[in-house]
Each structure stands twice: as structure tokens, then as C-alpha cells.
PABA-885642 format. One line per 5 residues: number of its first residue (from 1); for each residue x, y, z of C-alpha. Coordinates in steps of 0.1 Angstrom, whole numbers, plus 5000, padded with zeros to 4 digits. Each point is the difference from the previous one (the first is absolute). Last residue first. Layout:
<atoms>
NUM	X Y Z | ...
</atoms>
This chain:
<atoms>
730	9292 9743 1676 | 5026 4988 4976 | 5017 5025 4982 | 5039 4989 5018 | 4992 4968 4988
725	4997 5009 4963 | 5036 5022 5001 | 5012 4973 5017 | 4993 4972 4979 | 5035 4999 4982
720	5023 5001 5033 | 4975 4975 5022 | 5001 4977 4969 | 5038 5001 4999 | 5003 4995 5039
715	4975 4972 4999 | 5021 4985 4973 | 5026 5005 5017 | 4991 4986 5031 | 4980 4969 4990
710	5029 4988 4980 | 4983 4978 4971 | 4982 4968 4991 | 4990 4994 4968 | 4966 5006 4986
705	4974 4973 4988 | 4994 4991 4967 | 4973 4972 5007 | 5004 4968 4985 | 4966 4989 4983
700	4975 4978 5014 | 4976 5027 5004 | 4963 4994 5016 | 4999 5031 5021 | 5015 5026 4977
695	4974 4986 4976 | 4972 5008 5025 | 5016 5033 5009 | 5000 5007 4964 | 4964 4990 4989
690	4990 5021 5032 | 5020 5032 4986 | 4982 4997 4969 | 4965 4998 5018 | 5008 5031 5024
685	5009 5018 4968 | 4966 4997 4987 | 4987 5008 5032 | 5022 5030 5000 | 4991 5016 4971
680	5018 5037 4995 | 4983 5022 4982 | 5004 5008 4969 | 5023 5029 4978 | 5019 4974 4985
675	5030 5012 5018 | 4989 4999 5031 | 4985 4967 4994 | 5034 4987 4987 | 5018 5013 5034
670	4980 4983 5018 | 5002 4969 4986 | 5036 5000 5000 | 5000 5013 5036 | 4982 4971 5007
665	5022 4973 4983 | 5030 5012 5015 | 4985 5002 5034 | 4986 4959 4997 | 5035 4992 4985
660	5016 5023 5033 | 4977 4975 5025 | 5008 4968 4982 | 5039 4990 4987 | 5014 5033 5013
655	4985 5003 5036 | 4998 4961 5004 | 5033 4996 4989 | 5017 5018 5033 | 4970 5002 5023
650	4975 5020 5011 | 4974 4982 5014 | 4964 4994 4993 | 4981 4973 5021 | 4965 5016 4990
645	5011 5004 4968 | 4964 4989 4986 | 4982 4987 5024 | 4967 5006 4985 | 5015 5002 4962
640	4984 4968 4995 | 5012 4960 5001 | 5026 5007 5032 | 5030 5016 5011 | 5007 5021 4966
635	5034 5006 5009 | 5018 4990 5027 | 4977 4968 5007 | 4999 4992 4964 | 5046 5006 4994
630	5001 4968 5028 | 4977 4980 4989 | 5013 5004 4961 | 5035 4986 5016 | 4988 4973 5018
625	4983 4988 4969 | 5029 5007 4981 | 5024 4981 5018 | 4975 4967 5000 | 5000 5002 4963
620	5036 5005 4995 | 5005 4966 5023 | 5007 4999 5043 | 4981 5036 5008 | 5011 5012 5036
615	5027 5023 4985 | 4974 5020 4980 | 4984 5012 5027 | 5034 5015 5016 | 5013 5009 4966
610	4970 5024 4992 | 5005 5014 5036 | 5034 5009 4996 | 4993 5011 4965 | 4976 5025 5015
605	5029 5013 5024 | 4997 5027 5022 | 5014 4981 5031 | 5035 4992 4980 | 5010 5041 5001
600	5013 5022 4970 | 4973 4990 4973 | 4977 5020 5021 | 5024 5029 4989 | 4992 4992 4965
595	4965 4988 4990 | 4994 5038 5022 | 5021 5017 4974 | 4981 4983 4973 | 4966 5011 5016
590	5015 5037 5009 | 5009 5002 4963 | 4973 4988 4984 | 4976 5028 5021 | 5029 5026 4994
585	4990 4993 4959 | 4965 5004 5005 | 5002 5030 5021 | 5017 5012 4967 | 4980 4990 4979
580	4969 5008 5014 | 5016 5037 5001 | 5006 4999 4964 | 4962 4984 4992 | 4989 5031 5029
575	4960 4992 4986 | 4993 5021 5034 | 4984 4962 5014 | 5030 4983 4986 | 5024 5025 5019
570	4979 4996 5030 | 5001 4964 5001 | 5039 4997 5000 | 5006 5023 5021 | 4977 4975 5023
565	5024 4970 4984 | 5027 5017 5011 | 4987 5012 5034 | 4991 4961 5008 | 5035 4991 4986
560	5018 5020 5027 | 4983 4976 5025 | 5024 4966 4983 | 5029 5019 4996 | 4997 5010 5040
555	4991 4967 5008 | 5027 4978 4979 | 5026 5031 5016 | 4985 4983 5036 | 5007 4966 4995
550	5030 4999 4978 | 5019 5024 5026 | 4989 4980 5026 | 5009 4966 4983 | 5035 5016 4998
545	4998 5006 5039 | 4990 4968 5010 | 5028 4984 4979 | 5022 5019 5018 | 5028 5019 4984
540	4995 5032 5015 | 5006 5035 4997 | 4971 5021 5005 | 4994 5030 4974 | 4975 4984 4975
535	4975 4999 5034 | 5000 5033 5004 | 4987 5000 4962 | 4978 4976 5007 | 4986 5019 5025
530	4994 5030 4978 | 4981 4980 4977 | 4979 4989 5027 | 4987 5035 5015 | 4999 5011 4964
525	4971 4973 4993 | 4983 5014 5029 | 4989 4971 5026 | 4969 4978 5005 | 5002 4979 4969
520	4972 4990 4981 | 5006 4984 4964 | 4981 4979 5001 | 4995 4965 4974 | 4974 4978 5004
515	4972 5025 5006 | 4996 5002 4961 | 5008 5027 4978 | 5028 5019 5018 | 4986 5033 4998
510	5004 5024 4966 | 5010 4990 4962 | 4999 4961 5003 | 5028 4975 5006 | 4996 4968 5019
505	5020 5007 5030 | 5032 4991 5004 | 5017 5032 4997 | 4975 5017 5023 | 5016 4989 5030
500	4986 4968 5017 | 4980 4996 5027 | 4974 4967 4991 | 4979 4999 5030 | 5019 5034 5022
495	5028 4995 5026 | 4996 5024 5030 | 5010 5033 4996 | 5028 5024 5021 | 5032 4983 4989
490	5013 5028 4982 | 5001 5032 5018 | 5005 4982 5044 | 5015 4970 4991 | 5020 5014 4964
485	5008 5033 5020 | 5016 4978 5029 | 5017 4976 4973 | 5021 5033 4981 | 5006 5014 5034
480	5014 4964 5008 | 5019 4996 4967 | 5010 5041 5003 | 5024 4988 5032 | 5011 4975 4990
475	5009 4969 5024 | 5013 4972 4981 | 4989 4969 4982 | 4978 5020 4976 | 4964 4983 5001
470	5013 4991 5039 | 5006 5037 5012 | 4969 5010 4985 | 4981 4971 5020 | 5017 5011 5030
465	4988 5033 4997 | 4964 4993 4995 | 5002 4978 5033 | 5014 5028 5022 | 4969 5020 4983
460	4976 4972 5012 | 5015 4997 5037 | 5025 4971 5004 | 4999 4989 5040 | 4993 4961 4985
455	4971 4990 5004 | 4987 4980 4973 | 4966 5001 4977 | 5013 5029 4988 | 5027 4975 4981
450	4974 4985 4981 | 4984 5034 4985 | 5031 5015 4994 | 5016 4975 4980 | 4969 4995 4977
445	5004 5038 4995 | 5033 4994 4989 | 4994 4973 4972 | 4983 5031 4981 | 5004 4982 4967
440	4973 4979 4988 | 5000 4967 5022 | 4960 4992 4991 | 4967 5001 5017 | 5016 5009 5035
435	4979 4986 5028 | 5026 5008 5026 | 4995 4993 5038 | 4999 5012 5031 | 4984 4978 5031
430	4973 4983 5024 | 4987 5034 5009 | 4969 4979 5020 | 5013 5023 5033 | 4985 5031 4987
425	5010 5022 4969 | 5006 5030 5016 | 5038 5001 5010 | 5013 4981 4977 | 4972 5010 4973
420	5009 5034 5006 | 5039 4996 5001 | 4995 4980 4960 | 4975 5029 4988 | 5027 5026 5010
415	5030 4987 4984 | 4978 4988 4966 | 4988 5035 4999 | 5035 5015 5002 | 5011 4974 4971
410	4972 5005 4975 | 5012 4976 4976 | 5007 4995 4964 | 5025 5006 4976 | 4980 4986 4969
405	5022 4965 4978 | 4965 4977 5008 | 5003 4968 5012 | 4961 4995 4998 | 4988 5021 5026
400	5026 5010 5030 | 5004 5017 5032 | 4973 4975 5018 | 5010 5011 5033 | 4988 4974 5026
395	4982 5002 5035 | 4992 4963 5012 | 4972 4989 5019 | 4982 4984 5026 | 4965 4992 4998
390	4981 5024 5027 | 4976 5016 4975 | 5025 5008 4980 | 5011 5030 5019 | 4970 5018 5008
385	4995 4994 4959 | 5005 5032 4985 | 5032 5005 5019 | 5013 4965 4994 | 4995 5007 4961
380	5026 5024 4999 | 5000 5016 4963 | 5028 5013 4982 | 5037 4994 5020 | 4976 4970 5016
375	4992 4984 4961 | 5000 4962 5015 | 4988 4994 5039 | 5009 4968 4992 | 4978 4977 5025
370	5003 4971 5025 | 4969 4980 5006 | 5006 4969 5028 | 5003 5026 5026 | 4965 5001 5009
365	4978 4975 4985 | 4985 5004 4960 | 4968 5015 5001 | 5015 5036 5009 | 5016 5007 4970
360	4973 4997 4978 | 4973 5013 5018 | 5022 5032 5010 | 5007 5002 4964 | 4962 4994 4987
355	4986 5033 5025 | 5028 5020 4995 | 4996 5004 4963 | 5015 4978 4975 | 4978 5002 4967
350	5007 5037 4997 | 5032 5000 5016 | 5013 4978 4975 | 5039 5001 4997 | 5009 5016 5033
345	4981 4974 5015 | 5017 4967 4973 | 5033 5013 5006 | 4997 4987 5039 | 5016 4971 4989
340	4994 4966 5022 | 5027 4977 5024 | 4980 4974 5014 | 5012 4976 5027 | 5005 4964 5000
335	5006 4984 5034 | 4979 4971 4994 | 5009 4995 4968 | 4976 4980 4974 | 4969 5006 5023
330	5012 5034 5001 | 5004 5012 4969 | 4962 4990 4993 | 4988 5020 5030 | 5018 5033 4985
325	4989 4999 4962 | 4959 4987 5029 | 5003 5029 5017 | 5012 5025 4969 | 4969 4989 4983
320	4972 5001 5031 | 5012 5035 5008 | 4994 5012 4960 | 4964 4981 5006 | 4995 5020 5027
315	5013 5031 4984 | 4975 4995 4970 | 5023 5015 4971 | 4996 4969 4979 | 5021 4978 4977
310	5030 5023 5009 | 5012 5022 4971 | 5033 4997 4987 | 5030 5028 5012 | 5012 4972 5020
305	4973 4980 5014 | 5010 4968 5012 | 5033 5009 5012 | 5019 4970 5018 | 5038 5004 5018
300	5006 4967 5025 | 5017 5005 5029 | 5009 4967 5017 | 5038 4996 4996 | 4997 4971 4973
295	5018 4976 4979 | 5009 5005 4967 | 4992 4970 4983 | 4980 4978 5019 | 4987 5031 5014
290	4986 5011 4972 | 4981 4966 4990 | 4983 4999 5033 | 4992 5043 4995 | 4985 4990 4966
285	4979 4969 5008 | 4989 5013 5034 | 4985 5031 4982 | 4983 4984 4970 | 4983 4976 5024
280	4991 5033 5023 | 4987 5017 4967 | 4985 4968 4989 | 4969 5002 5026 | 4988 5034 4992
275	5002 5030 5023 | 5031 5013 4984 | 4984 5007 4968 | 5022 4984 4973 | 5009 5032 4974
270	5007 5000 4968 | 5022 5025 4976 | 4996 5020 4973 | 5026 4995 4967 | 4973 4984 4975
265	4978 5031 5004 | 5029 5031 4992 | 5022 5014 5017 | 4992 5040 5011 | 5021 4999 5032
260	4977 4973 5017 | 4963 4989 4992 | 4976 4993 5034 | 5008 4957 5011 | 4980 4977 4982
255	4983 4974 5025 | 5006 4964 5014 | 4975 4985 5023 | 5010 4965 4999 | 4973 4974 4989
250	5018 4998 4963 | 5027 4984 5014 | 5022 4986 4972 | 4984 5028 4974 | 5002 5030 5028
245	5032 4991 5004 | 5011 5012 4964 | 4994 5038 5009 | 5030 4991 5019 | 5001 5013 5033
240	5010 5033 5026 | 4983 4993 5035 | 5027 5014 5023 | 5026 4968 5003 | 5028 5010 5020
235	5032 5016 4988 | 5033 4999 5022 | 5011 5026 5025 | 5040 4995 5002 | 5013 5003 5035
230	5035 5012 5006 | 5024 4989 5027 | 5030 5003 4970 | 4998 4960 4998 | 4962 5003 4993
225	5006 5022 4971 | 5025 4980 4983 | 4981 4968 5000 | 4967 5023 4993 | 5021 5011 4965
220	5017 4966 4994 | 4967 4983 5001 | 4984 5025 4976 | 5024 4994 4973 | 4994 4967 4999
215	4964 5006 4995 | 5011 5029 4975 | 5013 4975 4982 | 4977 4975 4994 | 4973 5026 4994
210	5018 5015 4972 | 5011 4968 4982 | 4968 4993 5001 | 4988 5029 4979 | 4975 5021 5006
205	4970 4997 4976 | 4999 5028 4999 | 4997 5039 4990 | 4972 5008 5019 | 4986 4971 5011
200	4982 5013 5035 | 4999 5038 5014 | 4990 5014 5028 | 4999 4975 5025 | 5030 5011 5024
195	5021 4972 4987 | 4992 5009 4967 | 5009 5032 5005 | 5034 4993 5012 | 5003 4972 4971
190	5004 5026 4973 | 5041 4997 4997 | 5000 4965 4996 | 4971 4994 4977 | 4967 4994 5012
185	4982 4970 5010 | 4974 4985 4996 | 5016 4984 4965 | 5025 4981 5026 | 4967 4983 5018
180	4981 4992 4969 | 5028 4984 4984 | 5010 4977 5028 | 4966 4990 4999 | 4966 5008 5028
175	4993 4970 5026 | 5003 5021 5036 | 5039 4977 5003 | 5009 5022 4963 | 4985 5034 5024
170	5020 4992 5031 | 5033 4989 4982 | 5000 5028 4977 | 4992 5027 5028 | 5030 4983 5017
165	5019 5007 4972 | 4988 5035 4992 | 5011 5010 5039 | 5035 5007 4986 | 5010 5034 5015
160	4974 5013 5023 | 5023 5007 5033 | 4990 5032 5011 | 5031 5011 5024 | 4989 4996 5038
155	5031 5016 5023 | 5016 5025 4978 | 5027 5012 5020 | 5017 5022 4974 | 5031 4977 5003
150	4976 4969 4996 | 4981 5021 4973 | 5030 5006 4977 | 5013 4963 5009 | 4971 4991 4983
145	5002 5020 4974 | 5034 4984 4989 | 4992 4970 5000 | 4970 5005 4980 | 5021 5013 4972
140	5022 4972 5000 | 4975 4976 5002 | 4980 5009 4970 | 4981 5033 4993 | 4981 5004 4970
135	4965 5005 5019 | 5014 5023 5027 | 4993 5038 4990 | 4965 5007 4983 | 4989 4964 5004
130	5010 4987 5035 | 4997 5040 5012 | 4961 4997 4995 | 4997 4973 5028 | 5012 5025 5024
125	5033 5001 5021 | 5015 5003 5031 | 4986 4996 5039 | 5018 5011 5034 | 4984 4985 5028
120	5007 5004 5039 | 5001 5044 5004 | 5026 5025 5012 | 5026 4976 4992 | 5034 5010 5025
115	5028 5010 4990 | 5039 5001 5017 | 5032 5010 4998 | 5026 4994 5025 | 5031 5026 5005
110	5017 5016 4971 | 4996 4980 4965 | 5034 4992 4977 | 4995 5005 4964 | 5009 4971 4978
105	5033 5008 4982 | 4999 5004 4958 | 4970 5007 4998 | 4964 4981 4988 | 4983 5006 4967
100	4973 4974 4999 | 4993 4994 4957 | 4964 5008 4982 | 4994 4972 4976 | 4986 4979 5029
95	4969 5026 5009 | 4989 5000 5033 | 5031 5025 5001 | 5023 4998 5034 | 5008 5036 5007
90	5035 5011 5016 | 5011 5026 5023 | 5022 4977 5018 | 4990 5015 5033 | 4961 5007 4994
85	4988 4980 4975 | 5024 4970 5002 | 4997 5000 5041 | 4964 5006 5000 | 5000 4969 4975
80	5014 4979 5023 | 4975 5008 5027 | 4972 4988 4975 | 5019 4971 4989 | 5003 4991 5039
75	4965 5009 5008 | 4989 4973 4970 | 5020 4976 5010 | 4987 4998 5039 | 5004 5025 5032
70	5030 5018 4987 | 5036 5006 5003 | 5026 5014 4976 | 5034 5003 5010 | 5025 5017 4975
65	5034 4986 5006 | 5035 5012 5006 | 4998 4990 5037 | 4967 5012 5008 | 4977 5027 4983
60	4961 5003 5007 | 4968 4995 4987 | 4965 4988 5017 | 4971 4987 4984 | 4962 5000 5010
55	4969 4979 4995 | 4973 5001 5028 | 4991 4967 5016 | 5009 5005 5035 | 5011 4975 5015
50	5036 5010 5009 | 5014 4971 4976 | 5038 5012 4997 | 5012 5020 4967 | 5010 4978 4973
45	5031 5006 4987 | 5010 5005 4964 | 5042 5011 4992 | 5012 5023 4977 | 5037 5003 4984
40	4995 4965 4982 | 4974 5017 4976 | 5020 5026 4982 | 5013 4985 4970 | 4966 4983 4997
35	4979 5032 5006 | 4962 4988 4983 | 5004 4963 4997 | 5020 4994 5029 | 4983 5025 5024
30	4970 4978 4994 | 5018 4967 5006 | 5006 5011 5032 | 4967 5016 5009 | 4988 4966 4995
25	5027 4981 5018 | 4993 5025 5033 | 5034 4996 5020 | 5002 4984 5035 | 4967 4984 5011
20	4995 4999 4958 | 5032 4984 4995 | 4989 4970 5027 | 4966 4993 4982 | 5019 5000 4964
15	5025 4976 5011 | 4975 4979 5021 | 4979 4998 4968 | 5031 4992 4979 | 5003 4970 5023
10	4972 4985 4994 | 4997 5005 4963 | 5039 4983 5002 | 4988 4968 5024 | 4972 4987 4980
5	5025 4998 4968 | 5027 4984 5024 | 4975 4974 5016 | 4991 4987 4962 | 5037 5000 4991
</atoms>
């Protein structure tokens, strides 16, 4: 029995070496969880070992079957996806509640088809999207993601997940208590800026159950990422400590980091200077403990100073810090490299000026300092910097800031930006990436971005049509007109800090209040509305399609409410009381309307996320916890209105349990000034609407949250009865 239980691992491993030579197991099982009825009609090959090192796929038809070859995993899922996109016309969401629409018979291809990767790396993610999109996800979700990147060709996925329990490991073996350690930390949803030392304690202690499981969770997620020829980049230590250190090693030289997001004294964080002796103890402690539980591939994100202030702007002493975050790495891992944000240049150009970034990169050795070159579609810091100084780099579209619900993206600009840095960006051009802050809902952009990085004959207009031809399963003629006006109209601004339309801002009479909520778009609000009603025309029953028409009719409601609430202002300012009413009353309207139609598709979804938290909890206690995490971070965010609806999003529930409350009680107020005769206080009104975020926040109670409906008719119904608005809009 002894032999026979030696024997079966053993021969496993020769069945899954010998299926590989012939048949790619991982690409396998991939096609199996996204296209099961469909999976037996393909077949993975890998293409013959030339030498050369870049990553290509090949397609063609044989015998029946679809043949997809490639020179690992990850090229196979990459030229299996140019088969979905392109033949099947069919999109594979990164989110699971989205379903694959595949037909009936599977396309036959003409002739060989091939791609080639125009650069090595391919990065995703940012240590922002593990709070505003991931932190309620379990396995199912994750698995799904991940074979969204694997067929994007996502190469080194940030791989964060789960890192509390090793930090509780290192800091209970450094001498401080269990309790100490979990009441460092955050709750779930905040841990992204604790991790990037902004923020400590708020809203912990975090629970053990927590860190448990995201630890396990974690080792499923780099399991699945490593089969699929991936590379997750996990965290290194960067100098982030307990305040409580200081007491057990009261030598070290531990300082307050600069205040964060408006939170108050007790929630600042400490920082180990690099230079001291502990740092490198502190260092081989953590990354030891890490890869005893979730191994390694040698690149190792660490951000000291992420929108914090450095100890001292002295560029030698800045060199002599990154040196020594770098030398410490490598006495644990030889072979370590370190993978750094560029966010921090763009952030503070005042404090980071040529002089300290070309210090700080260049003290750590060539090629062992890989940076995100992190707001490119914005801001190209390799320009500014003759190329990082040598280092090599990553471009990557941000697209995103806290999951906000804003069609975003300035698609032309993206196109041309991308060829430049091809072409101009010198031979350290390590890669493309995606530092996206949250999911939000311009999936396509993402799409575009990763699958530039391939040559594949498909100019940028051939590409705009194929994507219309997927969102509605056929080609239509007015879909790709529709998407050519919506690239070249629509898509022509980069993502904004805290984009939202003015319906989730907190309300006063002109602006949007606080820079948390903008409203800027970069196309007529006609333009839009007369897309959508293009759009109202196709015929389809996609999925894609029907979260189209939810998408873009939540954007045009949601920019007719600016006018509204500007009609609004003037009526109040003529003392109009009938004409207050009556914008008053199309301002309810378009915010119950909007509760409605985003009530038509699972991604817009408050009670999705509500559930998601609120699944992790094991008691009633525990439930609500998660739950009042989850409604802070999309509402108030933090202790003071700093952040306030910073990771705004228009969702069903959200819009009619918080944003249209906040309206309602404004235009009550308003109104009652106007007709007192006084003017309108909005400071006073700005401390009522506080009190009621706050509660908002806190609430245990069920939410009434609206029932699904048909996202084409009631986008048909609201197009019908808003017309006459729409058709006013400048």
C-alpha cells in the first residue's frame, strides 16, 4: 500500500508532463470552466522550442477542430481568446456574474493565424483595486479573473491577497500580542492603504477568521496563476511598523509618517528607516515566512513612500534608502528583483524632482528595479525622466479611480501613446500594464490596452468593429458606427480622482462641492443621448449588449441631472418657488428612474456588494462588521468628509437608499429657504447631510433595494418619457 501511494503522485506527474507535450492541461481546464459544452472541439499544442523567447500563438482549423498553439499557457489562453473575440464573437467578463455567450457551431478559421507579443511583460492590477473591487471576493470570483488575465495575457498579476498572516507571524515572533498585531490593522476593505502605509487601525482589529482565510485564499490564487505561466509579484517589506515596536526596541529609529486623507492622530503610520539594523531582520523574517506559504517567483512589490512624505528629501540619503529596501531583498533571495510604483513622481513633483528620482532609482543595480510607469494615458513619467534613468519599465493605463460607474477613456490618445512608447521608449520597455484603481465599467478599454500589446494584422478601427460585433453577437452595422463615435466622441478623457456624475455628489446649489465627485466629461451631452438612442435600435440578446444599454442610458440620466439641478439653481436664485418645483420634481424622477434601469443588470448592484461582505461574517456580529466596512469605504471612506464619496458609484440601492435621500433632503431645504425669504445655508446643511452619511454608514437595517427588471424596456420606456429633456441638452 506504502509503494502504491508513492507510485500514483508519480505517475500523475508523468501524466500531466506527457499531456502538456501533446495538449496544454492548463489551457484545458481553462476552456472547461469558461466554454464547457464547447471545450472538446479545440485542441492546445505547444509550438516547437526555436529559442527565441518571444510569446506568440498560432490558430488554425483541422479535422473538425479548432487548433490553438502557443509558446507556453499563457500564449495559448491568449491565442484562444483571439479566437472567442474575433471568430465566436464572444467576450469573457472578469466578472463571474456576467455569462460567455458562445454559438451554436464554432467558426471555422481560413489558413494559419498567428500573433506575436510586441513586448516580454504584461502587468495587472494596483493595490487600490484589492479594496474598491476585490476585497469580498472568494474563490469563485478569483477564478474567474484569473482566467480573464490568462486569456488577456496578463503575465505578472499583483498578488497581495493574504499577506496579514505572515505580517502576524513576523510581528507576534518581534515580541508584540496577538491583539496588538490584529488591532494594526485595518478592516478588510481598508487594507490597501494600509499596506501602502497610509493608514493603520482604522476600523480593526481585523478578525482572525479574516486573515486565516484570505491566507488560504492566497495559495489558490498564485497556485492558479503559476499554472497559467503567470507570475504573481508578491509584497516585500518597505519600512511600514507598529508604533508598538518602538516599545520592544526602543533603539530603532522609528518615525511618524506625514497625515493621510484627513484621518486623524491615532490612524498615522510608522516608519523603520531602511538604514537601521532591524529593517533587514524585519525583511528576512517576512519574505522567509512568505515563502513558506506561498512560495516565490522573485519580484517583490515595496512602496515606501506612497503619497507619505519621505523622512528627508536629501537625494543621497533617498539613494542610500532604496539601496539598502533593495540590498535587504537580496540577502533573503538572491535573485529577488524590485517591482516599484511610479505613482509616487506624478504624485509629488514638488518633493520628487529629477535630482532625488535619478538618486533613487539609480542606487539600486541595473535591472534589479522594475517600475510602473502608472498614469501613462495622463502623464508619462519615462519622458521626464530620460526614460527612468535606465531602470526598466512598464507603460500602464490607470483607466480607473476607486471603481467608479464614469465612461472613461481617451481611446485615440491611449492608441497613439502606446505606438510611441513602442517605438520610442528604448530597449528598457520591459512591458504594458494596467494599474486600474477599481473594475468600474469600461471593461473594453482594458481589452484594448492588452491586446495592443499583440500583433496581430488588426488596425485600431478593424479592432473597434470587432468589439461592436461582439457586445451584440452579430455584425450591425449602426453597433460599429455607434462604437466608432463612442472611441473617437466619447472616450476622449482620461479617468478623473473620484469621476462620478453629479448625482452622487454631495449636494449644494452650484459645482460639485468637493473634488471627490466630477462630473467632467469630454463630449456633448446630446452627442450621448443620441447614441443611446442608436443603440435602443440593435437587436440582440447578448448579455453584453443589455449591459450596454444599462451602461450608457445610466450615463446619459445620470449628466441630464447636472442641467436639472443647474435649472434648478436659477429658479431658486429668481425666487421661481413653481419653477423649483418643478425642476425639483424631474430631479426625483431622473434619480428613481436611474434606482431603476441600474436595477436591470447584476454589475450595478449595491446589494451584491452588501451580500458579498456580509457573506464572509460566521455570527450576526461578524456579518455586520463586514457589512458596515463595506457601506464606509463607499460612502464616507474615512473619519472626515476628506474622502468623502471618493469611491462613488451609481448603483441600484445606492442611488435610492443614499445619493437620492441626500437630494431629497436638499431640495427640501432649499426650497424652505426660498420660501422663508433667507438664504440658503449650506454649511449647516453640509452638517445634516454628514450626520446622515454617517448613519447610512453604520446601518444594520435591511435595505429596500429595487428589483430586477428587463434592461430593454425599461431603457426603451425611459428613453420614450425623457426625450423631450434629452433632446434640450446641450
Amino acid at each position: 500500500m506504502k509503494m502504491l501511494k508513492l507510485l500514483v503522485p508519480t505517475l500523475l506527474l508523468l501524466c500531466t508532463a506527457g499531456c502538456r507535450r501533446d495538449d496544454d492541461a492548463a489551457v484545458r481546464a481553462l476552456a472547461r470552466r469558461i466554454i464547457p459544452e464547447q471545450e472538446a472541439r479545440f485542441r492546445f499544442e505547444h509550438l516547437a522550442d526555436t529559442g527565441d523567447s518571444t510569446d506568440r500563438f498560432e490558430l488554425e482549423s483541422r479535422g473538425g477542430r479548432i487548433i490553438i498553439r502557443g509558446n507556453n499557457s499563457n500564449s495559448i489562453a491568449v491565442g484562444l481568446n483571439h479566437y472567442l473575440k474575433n471568430y465566436c464573437l464572444t467576450t469573457v467578463s472578469w466578472s463571474d456574474c456576467n455569462p460567455v455567450e458562445m454559438p451554436a457551431v464554432l467558426p471555422k478559421i481560413e489558413g494559419t493565424v498567428r500573433g506575436t507579443a510586441r513586448v516580454k511583460d504584461r502587468f495587472f492590477l494596483n493595490y487600490c483595486t484589492f479594496g474598491y473591487s476585490m476585497p469580498w471576493w472568494g474563490w469563485k470570483e478569483w477564478e474567474r479573473f484569473i482566467d480573464w488575465m490568462a486569456l488577456q495575457g496578463v503575465t505578472m498579476p499583483l498578488a497581495i491577497t493574504g499577506q496579514e498572516a505572515v505580517w502576524q507571524h513576523v510581528w507576534t515572533r518581534l515580541g508584540l500580542t496577538d491583539e496588538e498585531v490584529r488591532a494594526y490593522f485595518t478592516g478588510p476593505a481598508h487594507l490597501p492603504w494600509h499596506r501602502m502605509s497610509n493608514i493603520d487601525r482604522w476600523q480593526g482589529p481585523l478578525p482572525q477568521e479574516w486573515i486565516d482565510g484570505q491566507a488560504e485564499l492566497q495559495q489558490r490564487i498564485v497556485a492558479r496563476e503559476r499554472e497559467l505561466d503567470m507570475t504573481p509579484v508578491l509584497p516585500a517589506f518597505a519600512g511600514h511598523v507598529p508604533q508598538e515596536l518602538q516599545r520592544l526596541y526602543p533603539e530603532a529609529h522609528i518615525t511618524r509618517v506625514s497625515y493621510w486623507g484627513g484621518f486623524a492622530d491615532e490612524y498615522r503610520c510608522s516608519f523603520l528607516d531602511p538604514m537601521d539594523p532591524l529593517f533587514d531582520k524585519i525583511q528576512r523574517a517576512f519574505l522567509e515566512e512568505q515563502t513558506r506559504l506561498f512560495g516565490t517567483d522573485h519580484i517583490y512589490g515595496a512602496d515606501p513612500f506612497n503619497e507619505i512624505d519621505a523622512p528627508t528629501w536629501d537625494p543621497e540619503t533617498l539613494g542610500g534608502m532604496s539601496r539598502h529596501i533593495y540590498e535587504s531583498m537580496a540577502a533573503v533571495d538572491p535573485e529577488a528583483v524590485w517591482l516599484q510604483m511610479g505613482w509616487l513622481f506624478y504624485a509629488d513633483p514638488t518633493h520628487w524632482t529629477q535630482e532625488n528620482i535619478r538618486a533613487f532609482l539609480r542606487s539600486v543595480p541595473q535591472d534589479r528595479l522594475l517600475m510602473l510607469d502608472y498614469f501613462c494615458e495622463f502623464t508619462e513619467i519615462w519622458k521626464q525622466t530620460e526614460r527612468f534613468y535606465g531602470q526598466p519599465y512598464l507603460w500602464c493605463y490607470l483607466g480607473n479611480f476607486g471603481s467608479n460607474t464614469m465612461l472613461a477613456g481617451n481611446f485615440r490618445t491611449v492608441a497613439e501613446r502606446m505606438e510611441e512608447a513602442f517605438s520610442e521608449g528604448g530597449d528598457n520597455l520591459r512591458g504594458v500594464g494596467s494599474t486600474l484603481e477599481g473594475f468600474g465599467v469600461n471593461q473594453p478599454m482594458y481589452e484594448f490596452v492588452l491586446d495592443k500589446v499583440w500583433e496581430t494584422g488588426l488596425s485600431d478601427n478593424e479592432w473597434i468593429d470587432r468589439l461592436a460585433d461582439r457586445r451584440t453577437g452579430h455584425r450591425d452595422a449602426t453597433a460599429r458606427a455607434l462604437w466608432r463615435t463612442l472611441c473617437d466622441s466619447v472616450y476622449t478623457l482620461p479617468s478623473q480622482t473620484g469621476h462620478s456624475t453629479l448625482t452622487n455628489a454631495h449636494p449644494s446649489l452650484e459645482g460639485n462641492w468637493h473634488w471627490t465627485t466630477k462630473p467632467t466629461v469630454g463630449y456633448r451631452f446630446g452627442t450621448l443621448w443620441h447614441l443611446w438612442e442608436q443603440l435602443l435600435t440593435v437587436e440582440s440578446d447578448r448579455d453584453t449588449y443589455r449591459f450596454d444599454v444599462v451602461n450608457i442610458g445610466r450615463q446619459v440620466l445620470g449628466d441630464s441631472f447636472l442641467t436639472l439641478r443647474d435649472r434648478f439653481t436659477e429658479a431658486y436664485k429668481r425666487h421661481d418657488l413653481p419653477a423649483m418645483e418643478h425642476e425639483a420634481a424631474l430631479m426625483r424622477e431622473v434619480l428613481a428612474d436611474l434606482d431603476r434601469l441600474t436595477a436591470c443588470h447584476a454589475e450595478f448592484s449595491l446589494g451584491r456588494w452588501l451580500d458579498a461582505a456580509r457573506s464572509f461574517g460566521s455570527d450576526e456580529a461578524s456579518k455586520r462588521y463586514y457589512e458596515t466596512n463595506a457601506r464606509t469605504l463607499i460612502s464616507v471612506w474615512g473619519d472626515s468628509y476628506h474622502l468623502t464619496d471618493y469611491a462613488n458609484r451609481t448603483w441600484a440601492g445606492m442611488v435610492s437608499t443614499y445619493y437620492a435621500p441626500r437630494w431629497e433632503l436638499f431640495i427640501e431645504r432649499v426650497t424652505e429657504a426660498a420660501r422663508a425669504g433667507r438664504p440658503f445655508d449650506q454649511k449647516a446643511f453640509d452638517r445634516e447631510i454628514r450626520d446622515f452619511e454617517c448613519r447610512w454608514a453604520d446601518a444594520s437595517s435591511p435595505l429596500a433595494l429595487p428589483a430586477e427588471g428587463d434592461a430593454l424596456a425599461t431603457a426603451r420606456e425611459l428613453a420614450v418619457k425623457y426625450k423631450p429633456l434629452f433632446d434640450t441638452l446641450p
